[in-house]
N, C-alpha and C positions, 0 to 999 in steps of 0.2 A: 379822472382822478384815481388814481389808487387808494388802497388800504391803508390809515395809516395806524402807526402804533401810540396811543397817548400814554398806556402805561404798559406794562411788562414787570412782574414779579416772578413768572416761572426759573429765573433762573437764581433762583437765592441759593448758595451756600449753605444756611440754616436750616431750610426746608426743600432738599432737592426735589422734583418731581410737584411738588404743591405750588400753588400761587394763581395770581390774576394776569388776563392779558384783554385790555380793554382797546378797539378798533373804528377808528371813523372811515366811514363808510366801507362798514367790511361786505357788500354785495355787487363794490365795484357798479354800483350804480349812478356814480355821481353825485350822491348827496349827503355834505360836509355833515349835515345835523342828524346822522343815522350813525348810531354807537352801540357796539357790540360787550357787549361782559360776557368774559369765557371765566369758568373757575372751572380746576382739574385736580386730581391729586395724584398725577401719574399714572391712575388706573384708569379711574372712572370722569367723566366730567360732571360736576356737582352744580354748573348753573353755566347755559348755554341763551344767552337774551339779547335783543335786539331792543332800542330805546330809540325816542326820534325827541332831539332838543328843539324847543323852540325862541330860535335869534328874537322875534321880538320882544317874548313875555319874559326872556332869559330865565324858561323853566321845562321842564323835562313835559312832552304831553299826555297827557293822562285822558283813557279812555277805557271802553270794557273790550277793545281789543289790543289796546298799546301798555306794554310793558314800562315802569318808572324805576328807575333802582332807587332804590331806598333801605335805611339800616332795620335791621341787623344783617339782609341778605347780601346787600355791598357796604362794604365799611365806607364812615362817611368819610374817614383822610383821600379814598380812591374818587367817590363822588366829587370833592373839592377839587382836587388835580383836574378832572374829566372837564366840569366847569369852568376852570380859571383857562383851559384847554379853550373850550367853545367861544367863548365870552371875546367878546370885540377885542375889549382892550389885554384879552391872553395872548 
């Protein structure tokens, strides 16, 4: 499976150079429920994370080495997309 793209904001008009670009299975590893959050601002990258979703509990997994996004670090409109993305019936 490839990388895919679920969201993409880098290319805004508004805010050139600034935005989100969120990725399932961005390690080319084969697995759908691994999502990446990249945030940049043209210069520097401001959040560079890897999340792993899980299909049963339809909720993001939380541990002391797994990364969850959550507000205020990803807005929750990108969360909602990212989910209704993973989610069976998306």
């Amino acid at each position: 499976m490839l990388s895919h793209v679920i969201y993409d904001s880098r290319t805004n008009a508004n805010t050139p150079g600034v935005g989100w670009l969120v990725t399932q299975d961005p390690i080319f590893s084969g697995d759908p429920n691994m999502v990446r959050f990249y945030r940049s601002n043209g210069r520097r990258t401001l959040l560079n994370r890897i999340a792993q979703w899980d299909p049963r509990a339809q909720a993001w997994r939380k541990s002391k080495t797994r990364w969850a996004p959550k507000p205020p670090v990803v807005p929750q409109y990108i969360i909602d997309k990212v989910v209704a993305h993973l989610s069976p019936e998306g």
